[in-house]
N, C-alpha and C positions, 0 to 999 in steps of 0.2 A: 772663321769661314762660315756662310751663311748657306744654307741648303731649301729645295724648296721641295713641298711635299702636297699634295693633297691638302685641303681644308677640313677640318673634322669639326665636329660640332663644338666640342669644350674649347676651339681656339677662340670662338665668340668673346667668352668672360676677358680673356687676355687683351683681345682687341676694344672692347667696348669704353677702357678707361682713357684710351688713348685719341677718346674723339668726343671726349666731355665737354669740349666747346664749341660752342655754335660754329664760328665762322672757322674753326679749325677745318667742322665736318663738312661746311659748305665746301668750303676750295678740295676736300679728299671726294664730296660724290655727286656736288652741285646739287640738285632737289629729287636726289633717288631716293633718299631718303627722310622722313621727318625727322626734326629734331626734338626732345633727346633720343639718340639713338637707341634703341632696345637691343636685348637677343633676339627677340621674336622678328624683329624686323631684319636682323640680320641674317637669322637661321630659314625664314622663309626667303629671302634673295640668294641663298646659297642653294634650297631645293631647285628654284627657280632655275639659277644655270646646272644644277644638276643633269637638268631634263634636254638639256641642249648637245646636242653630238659638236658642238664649235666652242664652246664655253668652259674655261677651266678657274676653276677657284682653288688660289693656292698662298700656302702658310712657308714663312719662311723661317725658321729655326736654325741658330748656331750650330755649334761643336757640339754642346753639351744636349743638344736635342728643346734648347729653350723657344717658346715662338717670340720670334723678333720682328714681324711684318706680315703684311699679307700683302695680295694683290690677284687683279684679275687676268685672263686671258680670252678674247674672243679671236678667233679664227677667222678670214677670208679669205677662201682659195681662190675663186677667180682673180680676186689682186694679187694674189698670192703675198698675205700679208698679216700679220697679228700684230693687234691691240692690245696694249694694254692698260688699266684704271685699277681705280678704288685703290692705287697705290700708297701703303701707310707703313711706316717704321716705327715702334717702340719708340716715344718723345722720350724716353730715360736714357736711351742708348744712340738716340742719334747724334751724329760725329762720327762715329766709328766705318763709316764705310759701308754700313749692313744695306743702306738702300741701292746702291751702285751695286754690292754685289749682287741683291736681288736682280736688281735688272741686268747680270752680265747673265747669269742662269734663267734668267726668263729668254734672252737673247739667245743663248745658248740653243737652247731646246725647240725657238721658233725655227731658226736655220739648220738643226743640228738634226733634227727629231722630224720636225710637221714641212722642210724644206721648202719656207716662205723664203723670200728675198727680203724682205723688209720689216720692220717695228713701227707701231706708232704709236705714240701717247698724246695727251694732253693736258696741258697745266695752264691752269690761272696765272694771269699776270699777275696778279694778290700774293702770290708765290714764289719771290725770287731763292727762298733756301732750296723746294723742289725743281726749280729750273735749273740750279747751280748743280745739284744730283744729276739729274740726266742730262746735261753736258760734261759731266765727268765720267758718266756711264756712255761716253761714245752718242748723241743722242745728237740730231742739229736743227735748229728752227725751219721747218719747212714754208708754213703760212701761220697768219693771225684772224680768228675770227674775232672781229672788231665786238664787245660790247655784246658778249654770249653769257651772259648773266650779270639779273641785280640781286646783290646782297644789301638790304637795307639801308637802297637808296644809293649805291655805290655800281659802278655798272664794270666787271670784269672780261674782260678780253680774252679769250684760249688762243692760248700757243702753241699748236698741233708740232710736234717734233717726231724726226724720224732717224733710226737706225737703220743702215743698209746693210746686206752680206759685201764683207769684203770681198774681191778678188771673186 
């Protein structure tokens, strides 16, 4: 069972292995970040939504309290709606389910908690393992932004998907 918690600074080291490749880290932030990725780069973008009353960064850890993922959340209340990004699961552990649960508890907490109507993320067409995740995580292709980034001369498509409250 996966839980999500606050982001604290030593999840950094835990995350940092998990984006050792270039084009892994493009398709998880597109060009938020340089490559290779740092702490520092990463622990200043965490101050960064710190500072935001709408922004939440958060770590997902099993049963045994291990972090198994991260991800982000920004808030829109006029849409009445939360995004979420920078979604990454443990390459060691992926299979098991941990990124769907992630995103059922992140789902959870937008309708549960902040009483949005709806989710949205986005994934690269580069991406058919994360697309297969959040259409198992209840998620449906809403639109396609045509050719929203080049990776080395490759030009990637976003597939904006959305979760709605049921009922």
């Amino acid at each position: 069972m996966v839980r999500l918690r606050p982001f604290k600074s030593p999840d950094a080291d835990r995350i940092l292995p998990w984006l050792s490749d270039e084009r892994v880290m493009a398709m998880w932030c597109s060009d938020l970040f340089q490559y290779p990725l740092t702490r520092e780069q990463l622990l200043n973008r965490m101050e960064q939504a710190d500072r935001k009353e709408t922004e939440w960064v958060m770590t997902g850890v099993d049963e045994y309290g291990e972090v198994v993922g991260h991800l982000s959340m920004w808030a829109d209340y006029r849409k009445n709606s939360l995004h979420l990004g920078l979604i990454v699961v443990d390459h060691q552990r992926r299979g098991q389910g941990l990124g769907r649960q992630m995103l059922d508890r992140a789902a959870a907490y937008a309708f549960d908690v902040l009483g949005v109507d709806q989710v949205t993320l986005g994934v690269f067409d580069s991406n058919p393992q994360a697309q297969a995740c959040y259409c198992r995580a209840g998620f449906e292709k809403d639109y396609i932004e045509e050719e929203a980034m080049e990776y080395h001369g490759e030009k990637w498509s976003r597939i904006h998907m959305v979760r709605k409250r049921k009922g």
